[in-house]
C-alpha positions as CSV (number, residue, x, y, z in Angstrom):
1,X,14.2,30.6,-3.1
2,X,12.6,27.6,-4.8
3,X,10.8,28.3,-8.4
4,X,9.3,25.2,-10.5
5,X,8.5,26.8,-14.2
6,X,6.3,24.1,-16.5
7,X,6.3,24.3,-19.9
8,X,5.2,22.0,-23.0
9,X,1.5,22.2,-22.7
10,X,-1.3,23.3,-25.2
11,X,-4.0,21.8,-27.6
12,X,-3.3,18.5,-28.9
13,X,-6.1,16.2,-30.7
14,X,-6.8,12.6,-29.0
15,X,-4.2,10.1,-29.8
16,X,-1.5,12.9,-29.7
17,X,1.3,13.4,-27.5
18,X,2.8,15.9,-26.0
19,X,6.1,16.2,-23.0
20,X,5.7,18.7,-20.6
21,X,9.2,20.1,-18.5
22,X,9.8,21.2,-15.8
23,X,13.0,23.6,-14.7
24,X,13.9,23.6,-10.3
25,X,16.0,26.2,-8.7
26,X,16.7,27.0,-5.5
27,X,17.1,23.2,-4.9
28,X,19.1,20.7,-4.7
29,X,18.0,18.7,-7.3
30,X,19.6,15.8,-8.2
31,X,18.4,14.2,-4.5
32,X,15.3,15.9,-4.5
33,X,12.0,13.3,-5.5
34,X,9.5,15.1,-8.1
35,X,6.2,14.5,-9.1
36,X,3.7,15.6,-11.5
37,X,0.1,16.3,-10.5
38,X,-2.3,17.3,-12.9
39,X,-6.0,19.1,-12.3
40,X,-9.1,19.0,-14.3
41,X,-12.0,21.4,-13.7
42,X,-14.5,20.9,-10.7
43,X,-12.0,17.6,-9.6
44,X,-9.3,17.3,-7.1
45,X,-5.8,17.6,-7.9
46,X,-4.2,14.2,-8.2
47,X,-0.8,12.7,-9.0
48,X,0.2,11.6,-12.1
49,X,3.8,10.5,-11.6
50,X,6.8,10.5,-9.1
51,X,10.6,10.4,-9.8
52,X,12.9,9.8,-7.1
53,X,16.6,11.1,-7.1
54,X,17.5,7.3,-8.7
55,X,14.9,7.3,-11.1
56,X,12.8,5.2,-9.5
57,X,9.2,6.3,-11.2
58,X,5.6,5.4,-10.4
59,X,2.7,6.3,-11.8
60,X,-0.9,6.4,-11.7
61,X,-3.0,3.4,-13.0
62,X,-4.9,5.7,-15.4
63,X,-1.6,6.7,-17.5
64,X,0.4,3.6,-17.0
65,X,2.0,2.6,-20.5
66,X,1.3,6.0,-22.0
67,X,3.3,8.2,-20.0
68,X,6.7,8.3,-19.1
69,X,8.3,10.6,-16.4
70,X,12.0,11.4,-16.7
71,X,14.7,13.8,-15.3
72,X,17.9,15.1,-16.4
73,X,20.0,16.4,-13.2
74,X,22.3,18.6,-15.3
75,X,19.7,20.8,-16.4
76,X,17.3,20.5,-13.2
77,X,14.9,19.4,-15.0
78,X,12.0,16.8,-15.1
79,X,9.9,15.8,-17.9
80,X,6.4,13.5,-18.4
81,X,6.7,12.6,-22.3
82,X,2.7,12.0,-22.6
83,X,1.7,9.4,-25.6
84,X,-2.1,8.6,-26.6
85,X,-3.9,11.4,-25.0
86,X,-7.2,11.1,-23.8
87,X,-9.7,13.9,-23.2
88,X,-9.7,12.9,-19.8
89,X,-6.1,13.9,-19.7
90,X,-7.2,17.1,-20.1
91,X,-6.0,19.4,-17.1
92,X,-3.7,21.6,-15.5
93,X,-0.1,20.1,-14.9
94,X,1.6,21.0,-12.1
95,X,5.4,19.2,-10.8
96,X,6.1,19.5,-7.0
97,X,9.2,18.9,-5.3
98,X,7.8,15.7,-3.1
99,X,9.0,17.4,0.2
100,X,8.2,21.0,-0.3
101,X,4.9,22.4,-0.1
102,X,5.3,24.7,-2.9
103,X,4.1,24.7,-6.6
104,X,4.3,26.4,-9.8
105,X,2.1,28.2,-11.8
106,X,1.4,24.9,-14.1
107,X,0.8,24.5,-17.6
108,X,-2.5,23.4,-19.1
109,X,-3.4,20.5,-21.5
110,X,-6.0,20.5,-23.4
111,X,-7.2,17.4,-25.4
112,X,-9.7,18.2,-27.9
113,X,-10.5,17.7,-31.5
């Protein structure tokens, strides 16, 4: 059965960073795409970053150059190292296999001072 389990979020003041991970099971990970998504209050979720099973990333204009999505295959794992934080990074951060309809519980940011 597949399971995502985030970790790494909390309160962090503007400018800060933070790296969120993210552990798969029940998949075959190292050729499965993953992506983080991330959802503020009262707004739609939206995708943040995508890592396919070569490392090919993409991300979304608003974080380009301050985040960085990563994976490490050995421990099934993906990670978005998040640099200069903005209150409007403030959300709920969710990773999704790309072809499964199936998310985790999610781990909030909160970007405050």
């Amino acid at each position: 059965q597949v399971q995502l389990v985030e970790s790494g979020g909390g309160l962090v003041q503007p400018g800060g960073s933070l790296r969120l991970s993210c552990t798969a099971s029940g998949i075959i990970f190292s050729i499965s795409a993953m992506d983080w998504y991330r959802q503020a209050p009262g707004k739609q979720r939206e995708l943040v970053a995508g890592i396919t099973s070569k490392s090919s990333t993409n991300y979304a204009d608003s974080v380009k150059g301050r985040f960085t999505i990563s994976r490490d295959n050995a421990k099934k794992t993906v990670y978005l190292q998040m640099n200069s934080l903005k209150p409007d990074d403030a959300a709920v951060y969710y990773c999704k296999i790309r072809t499964i309809n199936y998310w985790g519980q999610g781990t909030q940011v909160i970007v405050s001072s």
